[in-house]
TITORKOL-904676 format. One line per 8 residues: for each residue x, y, z of C-alpha. Coordinates in steps of 0.05 Angstrom, whole numbers. Layout:
N
X Y Z ~ ...
//
This chain:
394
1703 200 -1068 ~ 1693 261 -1125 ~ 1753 290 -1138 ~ 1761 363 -1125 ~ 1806 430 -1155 ~ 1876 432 -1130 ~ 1932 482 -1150 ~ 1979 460 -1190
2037 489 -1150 ~ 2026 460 -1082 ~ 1976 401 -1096 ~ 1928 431 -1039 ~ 1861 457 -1054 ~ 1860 532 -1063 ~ 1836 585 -1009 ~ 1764 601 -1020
1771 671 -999 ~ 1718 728 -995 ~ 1728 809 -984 ~ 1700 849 -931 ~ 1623 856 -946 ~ 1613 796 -988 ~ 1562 735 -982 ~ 1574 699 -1051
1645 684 -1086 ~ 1597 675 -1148 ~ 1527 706 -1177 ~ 1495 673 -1235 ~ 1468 724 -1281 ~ 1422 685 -1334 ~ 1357 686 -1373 ~ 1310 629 -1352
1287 603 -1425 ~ 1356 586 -1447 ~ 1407 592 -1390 ~ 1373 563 -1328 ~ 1397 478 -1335 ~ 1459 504 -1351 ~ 1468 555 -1288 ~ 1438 499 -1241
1496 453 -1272 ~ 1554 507 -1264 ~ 1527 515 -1190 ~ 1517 438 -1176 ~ 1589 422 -1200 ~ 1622 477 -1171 ~ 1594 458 -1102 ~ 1626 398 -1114
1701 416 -1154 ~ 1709 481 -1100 ~ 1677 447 -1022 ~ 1665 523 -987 ~ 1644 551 -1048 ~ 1582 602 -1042 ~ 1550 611 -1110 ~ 1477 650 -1123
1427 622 -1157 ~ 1357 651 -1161 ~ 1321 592 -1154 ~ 1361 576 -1080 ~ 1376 645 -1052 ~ 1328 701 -1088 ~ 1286 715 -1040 ~ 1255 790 -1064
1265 807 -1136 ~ 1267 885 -1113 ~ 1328 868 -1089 ~ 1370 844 -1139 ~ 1417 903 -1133 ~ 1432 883 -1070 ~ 1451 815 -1085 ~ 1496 837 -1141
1529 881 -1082 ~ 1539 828 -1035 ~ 1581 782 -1095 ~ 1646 781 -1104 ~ 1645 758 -1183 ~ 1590 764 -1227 ~ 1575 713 -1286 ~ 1538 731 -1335
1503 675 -1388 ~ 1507 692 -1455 ~ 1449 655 -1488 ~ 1388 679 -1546 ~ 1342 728 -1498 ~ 1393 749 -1440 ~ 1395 818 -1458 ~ 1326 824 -1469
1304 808 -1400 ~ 1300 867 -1360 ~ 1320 837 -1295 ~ 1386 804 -1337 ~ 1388 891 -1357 ~ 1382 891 -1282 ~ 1439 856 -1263 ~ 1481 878 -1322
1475 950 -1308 ~ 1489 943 -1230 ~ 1545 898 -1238 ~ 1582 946 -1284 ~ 1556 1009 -1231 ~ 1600 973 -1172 ~ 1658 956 -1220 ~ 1644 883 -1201
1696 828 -1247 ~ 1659 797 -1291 ~ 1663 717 -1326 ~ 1624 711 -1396 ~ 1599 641 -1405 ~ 1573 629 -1474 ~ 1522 579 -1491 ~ 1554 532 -1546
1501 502 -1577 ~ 1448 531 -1621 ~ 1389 474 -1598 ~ 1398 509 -1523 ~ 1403 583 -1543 ~ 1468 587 -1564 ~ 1492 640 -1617 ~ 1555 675 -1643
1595 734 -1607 ~ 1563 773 -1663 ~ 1498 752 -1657 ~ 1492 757 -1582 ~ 1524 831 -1585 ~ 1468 845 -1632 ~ 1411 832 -1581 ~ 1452 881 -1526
1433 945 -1517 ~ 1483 989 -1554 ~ 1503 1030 -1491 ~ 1528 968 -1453 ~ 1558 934 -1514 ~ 1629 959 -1506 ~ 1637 946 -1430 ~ 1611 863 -1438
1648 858 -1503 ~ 1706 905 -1511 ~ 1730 897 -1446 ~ 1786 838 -1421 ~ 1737 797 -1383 ~ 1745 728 -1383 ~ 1711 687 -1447 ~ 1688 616 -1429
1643 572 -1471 ~ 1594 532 -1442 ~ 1598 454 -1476 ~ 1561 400 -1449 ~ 1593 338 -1468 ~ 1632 316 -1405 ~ 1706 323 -1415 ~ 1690 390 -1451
1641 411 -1396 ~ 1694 394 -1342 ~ 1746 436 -1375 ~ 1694 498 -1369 ~ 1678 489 -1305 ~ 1765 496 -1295 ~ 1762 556 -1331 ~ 1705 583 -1289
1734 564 -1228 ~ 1799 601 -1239 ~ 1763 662 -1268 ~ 1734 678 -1202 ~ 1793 654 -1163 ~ 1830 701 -1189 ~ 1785 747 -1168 ~ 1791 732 -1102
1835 766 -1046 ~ 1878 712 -1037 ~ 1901 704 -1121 ~ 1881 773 -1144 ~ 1953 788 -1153 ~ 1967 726 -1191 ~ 1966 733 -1274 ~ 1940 661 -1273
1927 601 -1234 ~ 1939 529 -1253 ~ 1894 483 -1220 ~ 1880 411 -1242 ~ 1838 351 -1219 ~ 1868 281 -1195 ~ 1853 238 -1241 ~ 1836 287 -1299
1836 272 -1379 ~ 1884 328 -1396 ~ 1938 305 -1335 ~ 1945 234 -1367 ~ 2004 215 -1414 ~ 1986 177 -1470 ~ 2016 115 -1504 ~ 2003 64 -1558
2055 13 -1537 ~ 2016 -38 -1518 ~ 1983 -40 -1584 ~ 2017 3 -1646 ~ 1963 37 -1689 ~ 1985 64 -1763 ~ 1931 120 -1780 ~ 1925 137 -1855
1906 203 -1871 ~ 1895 202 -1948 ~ 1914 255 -1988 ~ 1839 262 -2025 ~ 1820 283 -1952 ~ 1841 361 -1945 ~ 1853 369 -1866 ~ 1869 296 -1846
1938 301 -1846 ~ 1955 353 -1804 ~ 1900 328 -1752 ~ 1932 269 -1756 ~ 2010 302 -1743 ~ 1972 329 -1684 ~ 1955 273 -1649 ~ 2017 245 -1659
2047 299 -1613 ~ 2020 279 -1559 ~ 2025 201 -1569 ~ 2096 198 -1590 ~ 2096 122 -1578 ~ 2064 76 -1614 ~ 2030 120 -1665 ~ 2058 117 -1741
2017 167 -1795 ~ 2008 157 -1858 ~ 2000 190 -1911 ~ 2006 151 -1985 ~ 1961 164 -2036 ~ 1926 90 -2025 ~ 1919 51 -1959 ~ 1979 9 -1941
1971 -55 -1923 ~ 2002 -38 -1850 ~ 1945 11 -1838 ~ 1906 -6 -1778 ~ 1856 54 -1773 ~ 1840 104 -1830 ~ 1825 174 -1810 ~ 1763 208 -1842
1765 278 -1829 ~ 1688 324 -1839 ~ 1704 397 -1855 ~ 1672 440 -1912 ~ 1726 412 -1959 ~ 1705 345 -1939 ~ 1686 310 -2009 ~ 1716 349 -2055
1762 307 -2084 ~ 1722 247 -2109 ~ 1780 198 -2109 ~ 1762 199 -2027 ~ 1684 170 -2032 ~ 1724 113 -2070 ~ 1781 103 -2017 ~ 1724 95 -1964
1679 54 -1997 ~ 1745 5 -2008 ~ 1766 12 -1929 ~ 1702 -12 -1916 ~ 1699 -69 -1951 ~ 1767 -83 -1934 ~ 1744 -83 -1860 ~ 1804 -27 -1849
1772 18 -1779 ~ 1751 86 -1802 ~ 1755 135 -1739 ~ 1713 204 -1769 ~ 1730 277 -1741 ~ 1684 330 -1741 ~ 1716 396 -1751 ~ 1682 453 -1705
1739 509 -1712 ~ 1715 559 -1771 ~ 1789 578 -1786 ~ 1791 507 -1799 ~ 1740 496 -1843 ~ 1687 464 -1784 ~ 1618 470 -1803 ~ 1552 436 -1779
1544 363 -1787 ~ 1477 369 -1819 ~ 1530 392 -1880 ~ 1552 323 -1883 ~ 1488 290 -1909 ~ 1482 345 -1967 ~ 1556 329 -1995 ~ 1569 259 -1974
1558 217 -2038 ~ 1491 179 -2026 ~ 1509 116 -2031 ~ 1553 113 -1963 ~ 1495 146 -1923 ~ 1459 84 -1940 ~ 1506 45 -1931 ~ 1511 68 -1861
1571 110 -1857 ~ 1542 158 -1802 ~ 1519 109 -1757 ~ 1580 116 -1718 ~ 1598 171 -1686 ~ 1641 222 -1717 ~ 1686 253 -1651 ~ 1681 330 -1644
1746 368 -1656 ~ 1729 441 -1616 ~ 1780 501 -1617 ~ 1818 537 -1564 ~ 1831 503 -1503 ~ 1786 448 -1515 ~ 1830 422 -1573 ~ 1873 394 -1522
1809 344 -1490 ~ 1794 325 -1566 ~ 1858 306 -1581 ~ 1862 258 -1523 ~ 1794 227 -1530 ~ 1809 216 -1604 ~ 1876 182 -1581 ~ 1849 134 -1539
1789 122 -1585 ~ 1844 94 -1628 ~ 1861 49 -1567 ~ 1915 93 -1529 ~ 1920 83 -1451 ~ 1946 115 -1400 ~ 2029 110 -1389 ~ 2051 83 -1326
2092 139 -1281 ~ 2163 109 -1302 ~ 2140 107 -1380 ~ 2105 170 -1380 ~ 2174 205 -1345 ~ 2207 178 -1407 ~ 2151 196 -1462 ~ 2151 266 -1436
2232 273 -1437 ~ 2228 252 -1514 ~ 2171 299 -1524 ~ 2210 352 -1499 ~ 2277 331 -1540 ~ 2234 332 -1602 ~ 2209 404 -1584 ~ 2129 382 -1580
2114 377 -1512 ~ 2053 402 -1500 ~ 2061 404 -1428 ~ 2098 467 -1419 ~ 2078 531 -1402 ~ 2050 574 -1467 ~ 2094 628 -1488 ~ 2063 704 -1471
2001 715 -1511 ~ 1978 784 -1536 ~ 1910 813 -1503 ~ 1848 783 -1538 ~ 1881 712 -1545 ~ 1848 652 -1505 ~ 1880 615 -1458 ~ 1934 573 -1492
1953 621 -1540 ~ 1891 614 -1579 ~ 1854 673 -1627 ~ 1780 683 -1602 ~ 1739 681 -1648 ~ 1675 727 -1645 ~ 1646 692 -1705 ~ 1635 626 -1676
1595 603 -1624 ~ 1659 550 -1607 ~ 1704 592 -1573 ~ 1741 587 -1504 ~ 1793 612 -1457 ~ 1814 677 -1423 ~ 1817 750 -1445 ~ 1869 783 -1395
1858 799 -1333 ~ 1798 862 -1318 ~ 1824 920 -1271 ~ 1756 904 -1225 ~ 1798 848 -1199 ~ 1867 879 -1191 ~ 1913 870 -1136 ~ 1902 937 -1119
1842 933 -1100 ~ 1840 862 -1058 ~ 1892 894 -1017 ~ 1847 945 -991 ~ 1799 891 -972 ~ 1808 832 -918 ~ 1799 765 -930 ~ 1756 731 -903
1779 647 -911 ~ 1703 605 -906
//
C-alpha cells in the first residue's frame, strides 16, 4: 500500500477542501520544452500522496486553449514552473498575467538542474518581462525547488503539498502545516550502535569537519569524529569532502592516496550550497591531481549535500551510507532525550524566521539554482478571504 500525507497533529490525512466556484485545488502552469516530465510527475505523485486531490494538467483536462483564462478561474492555487523558456511562451504570459488579475496564491517551483532547463533566480528573472518581475519575485510566495533524486523529490512534493493546503479553506488560517509520511526518511531516528563508525575529517580538507560535526547531530550514538592531522588507526571511514577549496592544500591528495592503499573507506560529499563553497562536479576533474582520476577515485559516487530544507535528507542518507539504521521506538525515545539534553535536537520546531528565509530558518538564495523552502505566507490566501468562501470537502 503507498503511503499517503498525514498531519502531523492528528495523524489523519488532511481535508482536501475547495471554495465556492472551484474545479482544481491545483493548476500547473509550465512551458512544454523544459517543464512538461516534471509537471506530469508533480501531478502523478500528488494523486497519489493527497487521494481527492484535483490537479490541471494540459495534457488531461485542456480541452480549448481560448480558454485558458477560464481554467486559471476555476483553480484554487496556481503553480507556476520556473524553467529556461517559461516566460517566453505566450500562453505561460497567459496564465501568468490572469493568475495575478484574480489575485490567485501562487507556488514557484524551480527547475534544479541545468541539463532539464534549470537556471538561477537571477537568470530566470532575466527572461520575465519586466512589468511582472516584481509580483513573481518580490512577492512572499512560496519558493520550492524541483530535485529529482528520490528522497529530495519526495521532500518537494511535501513542500508543494502544504503550499496549496494552506491555501485551502480549511488551513488558510494556519501559518503552517506539518504533514509527514509513514514511513518517511526524515521521521526515522538514526543510530550507529550496532556497528560504531569513527569518521576522519582531515584537517588538509577545508569543509570536512564541520560536515562531519553535522552528522554527528543527528547520530549521537555510535558516531565518533575525527579530526587529527593523520588517520588514526581507529578510523573506520574517512570523509572526503568536494567544494571549491577542495585540493588546495596538497598534503590532502597524499592522505588519500595512503587511505587507499591502506584499504581505509572513503565516503565523498559533494557540496551544492554556494555559501558553502558547492560548485559543479565537472570542477572536480580540473583540480583533482591526475593521478587519482586514474586511479579511479570518481568511480564511486560522491553523495550530494543540497541547502535549505533538503540538508536535512542529505544528512540522513549520508548517515546511513556510513551504515546507520534505523533506532527501535524504545532506543530512539532515549537518543532523542540526549539530543535534546545536549541542545542539538533537530527535531524541534525552528525558532521564528524573518520574511525571505526558507523553511527551516534557511537564507534563499537567488543566486543558485539549489534553493528550497517557504517565503511567508501571500495575502491571496489569507484567512480573510477563505472565510468569505464555503468549503466544499471532495
Amino acid at each position: 500500500r503507498i503511503p499517503t500525507i498525514r498531519l502531523a497533529s492528528t495523524r489523519q490525512a488532511p481535508e482536501l477542501t475547495l471554495a465556492t466556484g472551484m474545479t482544481y485545488h491545483l493548476f500547473n502552469s509550465h512551458i512544454w520544452s523544459t517543464g512538461q516530465d516534471a509537471v506530469a510527475a508533480i501531478k502523478k505523485e500528488l494523486l497519489l500522496l493527497l487521494p481527492g486531490i484535483n490537479v490541471f494538467l494540459d495534457v488531461d483536462n485542456l480541452d480549448d486553449i481560448g480558454a485558458l483564462e477560464e481554467y486559471i478561474r476555476r483553480s484554487q492555487t496556481i503553480l507556476f514552473f520556473l524553467s529556461r523558456g517559461y516566460f517566453r511562451s505566450q500562453n505561460c504570459l497567459r496564465e501568468i498575467r490572469a493568475s495575478l488579475a484574480g489575485n490567485k496564491p501562487i507556488v514557484l517551483v524551480q527547475e534544479a538542474d541545468p541539463d532539464k532547463g534549470g537556471g538561477t533566480l537571477e537568470d530566470l528573472r532575466a527572461e520575465c518581462p519586466e512589468s511582472l518581475q516584481p509580483p513573481i519575485f518580490d512577492a512572499d510566495w512560496h519558493l520550492i525547488v524541483w530535485l529529482r533524486i528520490d528522497d529530495f523529490r519526495l521532500l518537494s512534493l511535501k513542500l508543494i503539498a502544504e503550499a496549496l493546503l494552506l491555501c485551502t479553506p480549511a488551513y488558510a488560517r494556519e501559518a503552517s502545516l506539518p504533514i509527514y509520511l509513514p514511513g518517511e526518511l526524515l521521521g526515522q531516528t538514526l543510530t550507529f550502535a550496532a556497528q560504531p563508525v569513527v569518521l576522519w575529517a582531515s584537517p588538509a580538507n577545508p569543509g570536512a569537519k564541520a560536515l562531519a560535526d553535522e552528522l554527528a547531530d543527528i547520530c549521537p550514538s555510535g558516531l565518533t569524529v575525527t579530526s587529527s592531522a593523520e588517520a588514526p588507526e581507529s578510523a573506520t571511514h574517512m570523509l572526503l569532502y568536494l567544494n571549491l577549496d577542495t585540493w588546495s592544500d596538497e598534503r590532502l591528495a597524499e592522505q588519500v592516496k595512503q587511505a587507499r592503499e591502506d584499504k581505509l573507506k572513503i565516503v565523498m560529499v559533494h557540496e551544492n550550497d554556494p555559501a558553502l563553497g558547492g560548485c559543479a562536479f565537472d570542477r572536480m576533474f580540473e583540480v583533482t591531481p591526475q593521478e587519482l582520476i586514474n586511479d579511479g577515485l570518481y568511480r564511486d559516487l560522491a553523495r550530494s549535500f543540497f541547502p535549505g530544507v533538503y540538508r536535512e535528507v542529505s544528512r540522513v542518507l549520508l548517515a546511513k551510507a556510513l551504515g546507520a539504521t534505523a533506532a527501535k521506538a524504545k532506543e530512539s525515545q532515549q537518543l532523542r532525550r540526549a539530543a535534546a539534553s545536549a541542545n542539538r535536537n533537530i527535531y524541534a520546531a525552528p525558532p521564528p524566521r524573518p520574511r525571505g528565509w526558507g523553511v527551516g530558518g534557511y537564507r534563499l538564495s537567488k543566486e543558485t539554482a539549489y534553493t528550497g523552502g517557504r517565503r511567508g505566507s501571500s495575502s491571496s490566501c489569507d484567512a480573510d478571504t477563505a472565510a468569505r468562501d464555503v468549503a466544499v470537502t471532495v
